[in-house]
PQR file of N, CA, C, O and H, with PARSE charges and radii, in Angstrom:
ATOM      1  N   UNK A   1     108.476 327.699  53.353 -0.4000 1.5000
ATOM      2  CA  UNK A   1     108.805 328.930  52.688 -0.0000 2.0000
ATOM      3  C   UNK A   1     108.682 328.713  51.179  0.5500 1.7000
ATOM      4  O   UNK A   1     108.984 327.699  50.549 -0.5500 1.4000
ATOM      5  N   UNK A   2     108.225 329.760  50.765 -0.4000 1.5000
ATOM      6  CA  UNK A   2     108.246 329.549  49.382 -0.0000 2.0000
ATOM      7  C   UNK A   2     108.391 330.688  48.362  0.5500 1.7000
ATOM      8  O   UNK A   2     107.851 331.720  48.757 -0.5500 1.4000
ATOM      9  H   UNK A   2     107.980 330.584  51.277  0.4000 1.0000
ATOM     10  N   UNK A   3     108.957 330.778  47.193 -0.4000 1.5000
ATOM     11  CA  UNK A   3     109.051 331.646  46.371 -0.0000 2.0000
ATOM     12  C   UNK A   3     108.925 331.601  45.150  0.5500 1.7000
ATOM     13  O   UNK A   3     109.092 330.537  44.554 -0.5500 1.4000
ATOM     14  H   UNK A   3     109.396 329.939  46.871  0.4000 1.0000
ATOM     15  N   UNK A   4     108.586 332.809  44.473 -0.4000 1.5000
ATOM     16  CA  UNK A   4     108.484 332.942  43.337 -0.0000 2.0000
ATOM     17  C   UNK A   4     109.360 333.106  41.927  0.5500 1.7000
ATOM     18  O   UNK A   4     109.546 334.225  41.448 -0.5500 1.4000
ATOM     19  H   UNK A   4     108.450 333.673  44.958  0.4000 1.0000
ATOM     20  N   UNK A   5     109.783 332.130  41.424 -0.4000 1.5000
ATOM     21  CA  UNK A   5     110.677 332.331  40.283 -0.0000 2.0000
ATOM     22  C   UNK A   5     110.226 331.726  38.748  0.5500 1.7000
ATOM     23  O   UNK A   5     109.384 330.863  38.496 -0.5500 1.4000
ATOM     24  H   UNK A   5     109.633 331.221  41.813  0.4000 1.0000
ATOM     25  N   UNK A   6     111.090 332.492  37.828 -0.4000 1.5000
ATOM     26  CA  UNK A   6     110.831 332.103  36.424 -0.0000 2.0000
ATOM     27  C   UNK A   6     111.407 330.803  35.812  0.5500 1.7000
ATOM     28  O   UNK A   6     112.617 330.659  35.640 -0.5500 1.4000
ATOM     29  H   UNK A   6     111.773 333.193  38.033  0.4000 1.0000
ATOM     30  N   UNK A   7     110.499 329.874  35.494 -0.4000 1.5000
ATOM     31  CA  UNK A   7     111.524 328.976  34.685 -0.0000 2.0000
ATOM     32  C   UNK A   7     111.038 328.565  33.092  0.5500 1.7000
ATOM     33  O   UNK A   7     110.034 329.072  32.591 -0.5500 1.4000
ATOM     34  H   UNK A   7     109.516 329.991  35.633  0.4000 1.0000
ATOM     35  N   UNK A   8     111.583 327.935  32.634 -0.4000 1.5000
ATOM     36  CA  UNK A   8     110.939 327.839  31.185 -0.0000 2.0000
ATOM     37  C   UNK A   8     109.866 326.563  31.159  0.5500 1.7000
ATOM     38  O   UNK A   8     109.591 325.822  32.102 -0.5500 1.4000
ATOM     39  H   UNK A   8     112.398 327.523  33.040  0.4000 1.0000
ATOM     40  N   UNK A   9     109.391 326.530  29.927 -0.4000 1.5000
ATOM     41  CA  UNK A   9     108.319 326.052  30.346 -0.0000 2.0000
ATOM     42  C   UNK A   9     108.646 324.336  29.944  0.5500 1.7000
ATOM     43  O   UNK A   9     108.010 323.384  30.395 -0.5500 1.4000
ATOM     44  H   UNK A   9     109.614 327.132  29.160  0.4000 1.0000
ATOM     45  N   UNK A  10     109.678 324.271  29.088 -0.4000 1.5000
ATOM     46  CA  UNK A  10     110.269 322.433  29.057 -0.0000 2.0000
ATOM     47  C   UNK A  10     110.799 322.257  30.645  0.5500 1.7000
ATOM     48  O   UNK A  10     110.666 321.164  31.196 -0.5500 1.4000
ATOM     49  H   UNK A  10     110.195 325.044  28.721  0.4000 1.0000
ATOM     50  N   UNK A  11     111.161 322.933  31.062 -0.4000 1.5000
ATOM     51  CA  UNK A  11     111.766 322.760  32.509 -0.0000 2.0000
ATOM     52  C   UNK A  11     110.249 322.096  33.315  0.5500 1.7000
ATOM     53  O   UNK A  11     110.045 320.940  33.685 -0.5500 1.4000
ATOM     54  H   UNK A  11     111.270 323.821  30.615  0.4000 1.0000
ATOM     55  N   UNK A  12     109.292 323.366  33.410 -0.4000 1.5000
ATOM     56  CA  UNK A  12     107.862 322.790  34.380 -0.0000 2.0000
ATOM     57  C   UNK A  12     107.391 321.538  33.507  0.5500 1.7000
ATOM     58  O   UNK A  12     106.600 320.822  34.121 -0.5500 1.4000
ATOM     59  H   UNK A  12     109.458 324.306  33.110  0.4000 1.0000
ATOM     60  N   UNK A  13     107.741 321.050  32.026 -0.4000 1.5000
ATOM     61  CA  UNK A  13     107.283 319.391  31.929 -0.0000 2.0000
ATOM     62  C   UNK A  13     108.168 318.690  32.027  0.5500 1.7000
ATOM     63  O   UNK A  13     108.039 317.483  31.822 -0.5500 1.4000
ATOM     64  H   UNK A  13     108.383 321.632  31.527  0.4000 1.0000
ATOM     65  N   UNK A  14     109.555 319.355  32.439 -0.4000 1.5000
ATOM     66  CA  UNK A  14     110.459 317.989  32.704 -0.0000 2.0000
ATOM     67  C   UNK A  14     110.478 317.606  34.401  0.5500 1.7000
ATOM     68  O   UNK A  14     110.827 316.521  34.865 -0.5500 1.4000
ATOM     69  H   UNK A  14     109.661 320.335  32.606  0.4000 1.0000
ATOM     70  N   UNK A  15     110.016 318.779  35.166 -0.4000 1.5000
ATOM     71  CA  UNK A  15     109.685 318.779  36.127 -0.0000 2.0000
ATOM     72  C   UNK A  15     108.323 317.641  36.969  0.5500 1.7000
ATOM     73  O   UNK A  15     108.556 316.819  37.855 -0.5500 1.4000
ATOM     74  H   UNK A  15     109.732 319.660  34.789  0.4000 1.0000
ATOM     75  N   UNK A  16     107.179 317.897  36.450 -0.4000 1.5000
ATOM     76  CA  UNK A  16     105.723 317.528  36.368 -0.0000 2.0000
ATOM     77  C   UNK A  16     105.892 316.319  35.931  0.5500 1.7000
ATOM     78  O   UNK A  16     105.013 315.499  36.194 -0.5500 1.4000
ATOM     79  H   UNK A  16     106.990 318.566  35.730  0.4000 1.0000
ATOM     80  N   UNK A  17     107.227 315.851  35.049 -0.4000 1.5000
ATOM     81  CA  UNK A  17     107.185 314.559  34.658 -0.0000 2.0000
ATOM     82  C   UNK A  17     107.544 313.359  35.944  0.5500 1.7000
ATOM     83  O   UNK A  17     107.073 312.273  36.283 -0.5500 1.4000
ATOM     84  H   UNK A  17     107.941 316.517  34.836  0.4000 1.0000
ATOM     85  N   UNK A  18     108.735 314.326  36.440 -0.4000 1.5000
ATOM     86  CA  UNK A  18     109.144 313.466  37.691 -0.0000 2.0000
ATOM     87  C   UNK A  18     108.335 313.807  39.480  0.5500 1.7000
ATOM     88  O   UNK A  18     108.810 313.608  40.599 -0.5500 1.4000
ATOM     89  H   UNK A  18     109.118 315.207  36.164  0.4000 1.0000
ATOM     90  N   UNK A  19     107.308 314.239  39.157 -0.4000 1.5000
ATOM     91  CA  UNK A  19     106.150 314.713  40.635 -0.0000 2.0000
ATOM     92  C   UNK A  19     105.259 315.233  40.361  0.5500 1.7000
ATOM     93  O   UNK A  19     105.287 315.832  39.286 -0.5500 1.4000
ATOM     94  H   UNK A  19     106.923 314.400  38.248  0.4000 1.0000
ATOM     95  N   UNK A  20     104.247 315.270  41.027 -0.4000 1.5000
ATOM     96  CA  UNK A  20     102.311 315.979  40.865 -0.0000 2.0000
ATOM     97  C   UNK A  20     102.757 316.947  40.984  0.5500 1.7000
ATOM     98  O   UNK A  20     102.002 317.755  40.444 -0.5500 1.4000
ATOM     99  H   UNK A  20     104.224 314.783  41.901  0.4000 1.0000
ATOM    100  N   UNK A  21     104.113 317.728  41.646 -0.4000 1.5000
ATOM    101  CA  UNK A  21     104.334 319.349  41.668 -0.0000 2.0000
ATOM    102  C   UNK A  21     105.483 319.332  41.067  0.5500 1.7000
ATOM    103  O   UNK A  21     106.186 318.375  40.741 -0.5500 1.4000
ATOM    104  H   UNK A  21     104.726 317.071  42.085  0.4000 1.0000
ATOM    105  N   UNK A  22     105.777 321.554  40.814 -0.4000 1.5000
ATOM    106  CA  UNK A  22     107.684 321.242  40.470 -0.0000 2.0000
ATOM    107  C   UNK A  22     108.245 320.895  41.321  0.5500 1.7000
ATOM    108  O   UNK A  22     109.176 320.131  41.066 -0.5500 1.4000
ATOM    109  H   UNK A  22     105.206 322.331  41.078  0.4000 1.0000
ATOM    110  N   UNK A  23     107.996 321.256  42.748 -0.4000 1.5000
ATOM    111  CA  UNK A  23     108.695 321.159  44.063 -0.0000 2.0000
ATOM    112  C   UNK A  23     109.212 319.241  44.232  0.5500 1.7000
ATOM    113  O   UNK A  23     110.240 318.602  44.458 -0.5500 1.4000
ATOM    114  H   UNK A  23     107.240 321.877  42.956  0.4000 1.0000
ATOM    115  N   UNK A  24     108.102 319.033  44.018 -0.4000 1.5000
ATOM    116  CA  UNK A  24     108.045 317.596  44.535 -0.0000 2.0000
ATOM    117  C   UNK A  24     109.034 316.832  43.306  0.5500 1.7000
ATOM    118  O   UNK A  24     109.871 315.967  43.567 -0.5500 1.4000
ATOM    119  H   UNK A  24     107.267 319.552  43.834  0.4000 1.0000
ATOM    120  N   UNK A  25     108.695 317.429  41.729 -0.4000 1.5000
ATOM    121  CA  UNK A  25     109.179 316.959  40.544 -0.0000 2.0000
ATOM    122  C   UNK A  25     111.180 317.463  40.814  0.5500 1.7000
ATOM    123  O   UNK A  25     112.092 316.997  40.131 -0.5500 1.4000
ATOM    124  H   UNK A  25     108.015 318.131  41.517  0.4000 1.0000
ATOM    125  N   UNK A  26     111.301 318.172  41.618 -0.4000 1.5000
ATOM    126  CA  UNK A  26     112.805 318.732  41.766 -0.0000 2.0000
ATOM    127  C   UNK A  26     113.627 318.484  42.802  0.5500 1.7000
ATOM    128  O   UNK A  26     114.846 318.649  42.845 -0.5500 1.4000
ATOM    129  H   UNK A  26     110.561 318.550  42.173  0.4000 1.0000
ATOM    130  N   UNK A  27     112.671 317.951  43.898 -0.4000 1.5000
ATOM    131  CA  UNK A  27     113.115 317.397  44.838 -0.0000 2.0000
ATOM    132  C   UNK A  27     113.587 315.329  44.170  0.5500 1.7000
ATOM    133  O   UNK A  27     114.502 314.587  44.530 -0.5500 1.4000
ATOM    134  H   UNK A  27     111.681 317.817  43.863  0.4000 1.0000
ATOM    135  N   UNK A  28     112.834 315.181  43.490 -0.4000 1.5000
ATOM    136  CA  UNK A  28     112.779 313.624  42.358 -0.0000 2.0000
ATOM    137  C   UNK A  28     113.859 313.309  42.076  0.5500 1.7000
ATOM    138  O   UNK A  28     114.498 312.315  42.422 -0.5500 1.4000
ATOM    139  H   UNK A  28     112.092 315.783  43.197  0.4000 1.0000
ATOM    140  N   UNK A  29     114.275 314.612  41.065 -0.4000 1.5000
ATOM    141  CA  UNK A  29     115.317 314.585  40.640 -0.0000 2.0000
ATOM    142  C   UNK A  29     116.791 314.774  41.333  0.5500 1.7000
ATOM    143  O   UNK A  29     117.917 314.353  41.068 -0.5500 1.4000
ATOM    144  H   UNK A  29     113.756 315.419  40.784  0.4000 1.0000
ATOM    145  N   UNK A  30     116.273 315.550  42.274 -0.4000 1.5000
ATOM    146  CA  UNK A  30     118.002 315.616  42.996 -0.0000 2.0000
ATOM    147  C   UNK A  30     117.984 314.099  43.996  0.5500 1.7000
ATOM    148  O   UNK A  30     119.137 313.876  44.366 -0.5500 1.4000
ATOM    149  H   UNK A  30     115.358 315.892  42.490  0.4000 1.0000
ATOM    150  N   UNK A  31     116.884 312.911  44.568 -0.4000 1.5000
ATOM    151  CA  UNK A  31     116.704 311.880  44.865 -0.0000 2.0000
ATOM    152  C   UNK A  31     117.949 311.206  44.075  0.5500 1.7000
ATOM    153  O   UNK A  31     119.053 311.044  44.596 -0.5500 1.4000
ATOM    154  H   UNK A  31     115.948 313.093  44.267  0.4000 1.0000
ATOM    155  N   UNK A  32     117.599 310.809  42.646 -0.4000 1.5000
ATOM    156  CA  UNK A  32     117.931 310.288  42.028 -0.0000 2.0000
ATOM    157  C   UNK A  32     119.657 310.436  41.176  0.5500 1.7000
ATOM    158  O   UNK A  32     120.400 309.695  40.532 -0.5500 1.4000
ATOM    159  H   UNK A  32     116.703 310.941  42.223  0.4000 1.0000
ATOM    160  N   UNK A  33     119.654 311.787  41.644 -0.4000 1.5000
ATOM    161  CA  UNK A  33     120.574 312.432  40.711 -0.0000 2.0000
ATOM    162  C   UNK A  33     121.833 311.692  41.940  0.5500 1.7000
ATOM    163  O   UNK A  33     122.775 311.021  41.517 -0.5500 1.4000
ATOM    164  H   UNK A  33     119.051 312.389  42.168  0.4000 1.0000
ATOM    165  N   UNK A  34     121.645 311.941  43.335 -0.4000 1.5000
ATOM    166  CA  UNK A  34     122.309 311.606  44.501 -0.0000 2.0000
ATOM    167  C   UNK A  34     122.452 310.121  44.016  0.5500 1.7000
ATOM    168  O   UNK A  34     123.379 309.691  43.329 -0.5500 1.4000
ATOM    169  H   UNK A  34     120.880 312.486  43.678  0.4000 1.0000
ATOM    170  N   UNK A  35     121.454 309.460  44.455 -0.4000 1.5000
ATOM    171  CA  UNK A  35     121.457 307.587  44.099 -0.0000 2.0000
ATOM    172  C   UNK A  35     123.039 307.537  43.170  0.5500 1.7000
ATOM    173  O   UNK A  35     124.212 307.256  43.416 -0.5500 1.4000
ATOM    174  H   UNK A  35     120.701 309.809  45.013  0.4000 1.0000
ATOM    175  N   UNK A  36     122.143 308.042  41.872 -0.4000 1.5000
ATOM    176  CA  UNK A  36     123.423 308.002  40.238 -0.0000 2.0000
ATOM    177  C   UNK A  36     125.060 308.213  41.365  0.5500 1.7000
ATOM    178  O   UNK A  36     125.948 307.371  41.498 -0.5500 1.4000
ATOM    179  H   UNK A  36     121.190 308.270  41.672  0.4000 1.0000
ATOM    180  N   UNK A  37     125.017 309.025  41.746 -0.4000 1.5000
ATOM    181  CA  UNK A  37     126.338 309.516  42.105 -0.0000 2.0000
ATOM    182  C   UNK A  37     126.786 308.256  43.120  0.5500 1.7000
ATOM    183  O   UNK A  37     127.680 307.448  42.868 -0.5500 1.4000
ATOM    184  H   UNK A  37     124.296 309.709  41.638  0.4000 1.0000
ATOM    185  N   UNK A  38     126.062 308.278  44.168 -0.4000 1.5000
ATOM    186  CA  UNK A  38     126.363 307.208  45.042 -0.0000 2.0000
ATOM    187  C   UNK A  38     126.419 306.042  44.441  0.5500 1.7000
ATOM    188  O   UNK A  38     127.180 305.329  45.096 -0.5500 1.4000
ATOM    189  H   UNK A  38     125.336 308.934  44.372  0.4000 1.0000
ATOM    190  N   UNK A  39     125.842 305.269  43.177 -0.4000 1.5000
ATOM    191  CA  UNK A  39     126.351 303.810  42.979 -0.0000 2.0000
ATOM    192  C   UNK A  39     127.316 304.130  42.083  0.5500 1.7000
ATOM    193  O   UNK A  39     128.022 303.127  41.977 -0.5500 1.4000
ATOM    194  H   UNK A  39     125.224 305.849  42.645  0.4000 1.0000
ATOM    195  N   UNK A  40     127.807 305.173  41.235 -0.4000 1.5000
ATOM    196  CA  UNK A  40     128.967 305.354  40.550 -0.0000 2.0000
ATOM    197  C   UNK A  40     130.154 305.234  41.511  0.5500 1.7000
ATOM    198  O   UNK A  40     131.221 304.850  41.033 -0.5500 1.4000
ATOM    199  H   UNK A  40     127.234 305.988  41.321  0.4000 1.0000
ATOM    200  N   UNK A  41     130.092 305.468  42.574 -0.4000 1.5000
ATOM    201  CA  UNK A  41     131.522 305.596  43.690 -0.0000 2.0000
ATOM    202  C   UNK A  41     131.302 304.430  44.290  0.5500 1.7000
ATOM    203  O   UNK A  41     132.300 304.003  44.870 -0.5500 1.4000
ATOM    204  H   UNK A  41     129.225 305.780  42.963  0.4000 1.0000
ATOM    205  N   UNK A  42     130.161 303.627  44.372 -0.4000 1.5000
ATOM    206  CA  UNK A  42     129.913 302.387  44.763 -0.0000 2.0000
ATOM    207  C   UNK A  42     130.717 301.589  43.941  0.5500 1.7000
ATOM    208  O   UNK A  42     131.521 300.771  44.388 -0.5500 1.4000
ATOM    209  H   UNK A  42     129.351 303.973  43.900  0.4000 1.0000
ATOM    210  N   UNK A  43     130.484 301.845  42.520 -0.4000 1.5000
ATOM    211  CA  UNK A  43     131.195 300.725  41.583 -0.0000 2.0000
ATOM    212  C   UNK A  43     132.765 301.462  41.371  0.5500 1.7000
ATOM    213  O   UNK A  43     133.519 300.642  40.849 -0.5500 1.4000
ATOM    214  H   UNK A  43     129.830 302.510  42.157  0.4000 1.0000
ATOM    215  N   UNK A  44     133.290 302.485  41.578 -0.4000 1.5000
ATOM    216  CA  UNK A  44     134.545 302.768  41.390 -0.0000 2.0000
ATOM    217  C   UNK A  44     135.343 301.963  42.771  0.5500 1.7000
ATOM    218  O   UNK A  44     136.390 301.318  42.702 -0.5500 1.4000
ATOM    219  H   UNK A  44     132.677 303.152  42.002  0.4000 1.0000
ATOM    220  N   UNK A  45     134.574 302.197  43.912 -0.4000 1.5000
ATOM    221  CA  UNK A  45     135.439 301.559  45.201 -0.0000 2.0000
ATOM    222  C   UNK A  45     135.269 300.037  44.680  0.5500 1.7000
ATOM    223  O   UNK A  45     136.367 299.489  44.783 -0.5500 1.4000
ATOM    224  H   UNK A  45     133.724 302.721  43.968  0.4000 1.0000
ATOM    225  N   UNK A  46     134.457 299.299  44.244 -0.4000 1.5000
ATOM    226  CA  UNK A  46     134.268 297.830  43.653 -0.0000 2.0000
ATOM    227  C   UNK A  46     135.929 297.653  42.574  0.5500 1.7000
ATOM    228  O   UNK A  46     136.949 297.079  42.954 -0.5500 1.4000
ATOM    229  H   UNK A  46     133.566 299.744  44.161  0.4000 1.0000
ATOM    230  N   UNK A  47     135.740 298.274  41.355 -0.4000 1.5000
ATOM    231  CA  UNK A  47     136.792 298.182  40.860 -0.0000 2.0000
ATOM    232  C   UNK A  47     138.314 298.320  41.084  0.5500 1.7000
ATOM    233  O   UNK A  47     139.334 297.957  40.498 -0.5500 1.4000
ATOM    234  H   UNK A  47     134.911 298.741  41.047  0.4000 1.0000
ATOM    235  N   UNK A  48     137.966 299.082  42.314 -0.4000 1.5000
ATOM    236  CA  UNK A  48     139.932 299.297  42.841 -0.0000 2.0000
ATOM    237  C   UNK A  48     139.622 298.528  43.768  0.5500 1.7000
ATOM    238  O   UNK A  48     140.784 298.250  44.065 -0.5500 1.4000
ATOM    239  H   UNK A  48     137.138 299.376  42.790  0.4000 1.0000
ATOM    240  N   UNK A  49     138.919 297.840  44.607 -0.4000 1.5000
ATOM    241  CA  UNK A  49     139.193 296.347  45.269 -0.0000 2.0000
ATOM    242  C   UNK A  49     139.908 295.237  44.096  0.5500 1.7000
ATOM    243  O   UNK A  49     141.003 294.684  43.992 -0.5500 1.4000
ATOM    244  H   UNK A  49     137.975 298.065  44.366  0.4000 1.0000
ATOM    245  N   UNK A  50     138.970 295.254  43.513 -0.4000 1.5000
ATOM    246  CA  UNK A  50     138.878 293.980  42.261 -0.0000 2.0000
ATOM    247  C   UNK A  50     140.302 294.089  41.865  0.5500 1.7000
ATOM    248  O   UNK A  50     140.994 293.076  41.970 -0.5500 1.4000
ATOM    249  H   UNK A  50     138.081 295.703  43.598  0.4000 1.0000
ATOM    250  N   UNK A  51     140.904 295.345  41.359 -0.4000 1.5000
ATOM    251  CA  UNK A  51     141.985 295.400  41.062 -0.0000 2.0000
ATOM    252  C   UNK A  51     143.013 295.092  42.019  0.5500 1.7000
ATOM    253  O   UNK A  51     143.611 294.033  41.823 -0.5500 1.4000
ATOM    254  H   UNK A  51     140.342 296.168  41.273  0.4000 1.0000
ATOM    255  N   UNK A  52     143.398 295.885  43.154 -0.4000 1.5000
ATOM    256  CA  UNK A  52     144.134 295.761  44.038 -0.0000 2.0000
ATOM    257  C   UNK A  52     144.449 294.159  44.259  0.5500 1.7000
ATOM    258  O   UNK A  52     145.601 293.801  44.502 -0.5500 1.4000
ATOM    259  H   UNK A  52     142.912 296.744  43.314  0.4000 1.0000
ATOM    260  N   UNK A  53     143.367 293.212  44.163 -0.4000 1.5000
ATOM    261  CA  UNK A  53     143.825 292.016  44.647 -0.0000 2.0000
ATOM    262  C   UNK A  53     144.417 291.313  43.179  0.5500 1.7000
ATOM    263  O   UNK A  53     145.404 290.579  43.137 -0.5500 1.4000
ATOM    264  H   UNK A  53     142.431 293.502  43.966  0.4000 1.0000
ATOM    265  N   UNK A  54     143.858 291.581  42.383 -0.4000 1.5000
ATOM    266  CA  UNK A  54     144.681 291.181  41.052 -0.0000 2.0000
ATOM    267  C   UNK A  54     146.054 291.431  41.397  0.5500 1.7000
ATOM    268  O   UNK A  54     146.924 290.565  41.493 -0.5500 1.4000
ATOM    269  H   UNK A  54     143.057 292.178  42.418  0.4000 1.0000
ATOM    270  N   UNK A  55     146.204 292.715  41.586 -0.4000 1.5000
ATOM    271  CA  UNK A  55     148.117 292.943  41.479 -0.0000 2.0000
ATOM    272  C   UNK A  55     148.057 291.705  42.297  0.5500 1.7000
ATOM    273  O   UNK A  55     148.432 290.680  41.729 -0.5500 1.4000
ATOM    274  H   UNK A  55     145.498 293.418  41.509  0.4000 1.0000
ATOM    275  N   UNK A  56     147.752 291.634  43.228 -0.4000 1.5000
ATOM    276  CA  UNK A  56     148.785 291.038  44.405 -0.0000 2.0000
ATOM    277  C   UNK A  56     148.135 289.635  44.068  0.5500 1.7000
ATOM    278  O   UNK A  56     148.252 288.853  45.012 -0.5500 1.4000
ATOM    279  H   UNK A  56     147.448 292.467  43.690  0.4000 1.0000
ATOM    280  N   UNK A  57     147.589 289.202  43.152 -0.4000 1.5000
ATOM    281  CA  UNK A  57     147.689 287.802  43.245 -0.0000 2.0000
ATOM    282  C   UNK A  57     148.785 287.757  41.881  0.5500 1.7000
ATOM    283  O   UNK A  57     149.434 286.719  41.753 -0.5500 1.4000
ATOM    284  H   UNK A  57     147.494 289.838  42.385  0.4000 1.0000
ATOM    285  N   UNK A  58     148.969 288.752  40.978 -0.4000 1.5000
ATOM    286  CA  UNK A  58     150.474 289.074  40.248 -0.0000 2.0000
ATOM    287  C   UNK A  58     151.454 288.567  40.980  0.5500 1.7000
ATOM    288  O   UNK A  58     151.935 287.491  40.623 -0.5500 1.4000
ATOM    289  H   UNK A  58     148.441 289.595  41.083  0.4000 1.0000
ATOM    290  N   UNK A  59     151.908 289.165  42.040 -0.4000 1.5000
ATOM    291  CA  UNK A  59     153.031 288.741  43.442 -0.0000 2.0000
ATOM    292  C   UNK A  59     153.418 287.597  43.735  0.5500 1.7000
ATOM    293  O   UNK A  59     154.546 287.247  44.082 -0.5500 1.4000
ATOM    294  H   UNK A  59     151.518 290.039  42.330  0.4000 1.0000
ATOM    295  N   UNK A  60     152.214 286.804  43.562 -0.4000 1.5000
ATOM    296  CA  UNK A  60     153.035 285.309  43.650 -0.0000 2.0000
ATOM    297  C   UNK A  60     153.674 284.882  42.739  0.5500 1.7000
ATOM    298  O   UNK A  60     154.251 283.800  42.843 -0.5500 1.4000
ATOM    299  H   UNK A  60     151.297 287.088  43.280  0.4000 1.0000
TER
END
C-alpha cells in the first residue's frame, strides 16, 4: 500500500541519506532509532546490576 504525502525537502535528503528510497531511508531510521533505545535499557539494566551488588558487598 502506498500513499501520497508532503514532506520537506531536508527531510527527502535526510531520508535518501539513510536508503536508495524514503521508504527504505525511514524504515533505516526507525531500525536504528529501536537498536539506540534497546542498548540504552541494555546499559541501564547493566548499571542497576553493577550497583545492586555494590550495596551488598557494603553489607559485609
Amino acid at each position: 500500500m502506498s500513499k501520497v504525502v508532503r514532506i520537506q525537502e531536508d527531510a527527502i535528503d535526510i531520508a535518501l541519506s539513510y536508503g536508495p528510497s524514503i521508504s527504505e531511508g525511514i524504515r533505516a531510521m526507525e531500525a536504528r532509532l529501536k537498536r539506540a533505545e534497546r542498548n540504552q535499557t541494555d546499559t541501564e539494566a547493566i548499571r542497576m546490576v553493577i550497583r545492586e551488588e555494590l550495596e551488598s558487598f557494603g553489607r559485609y
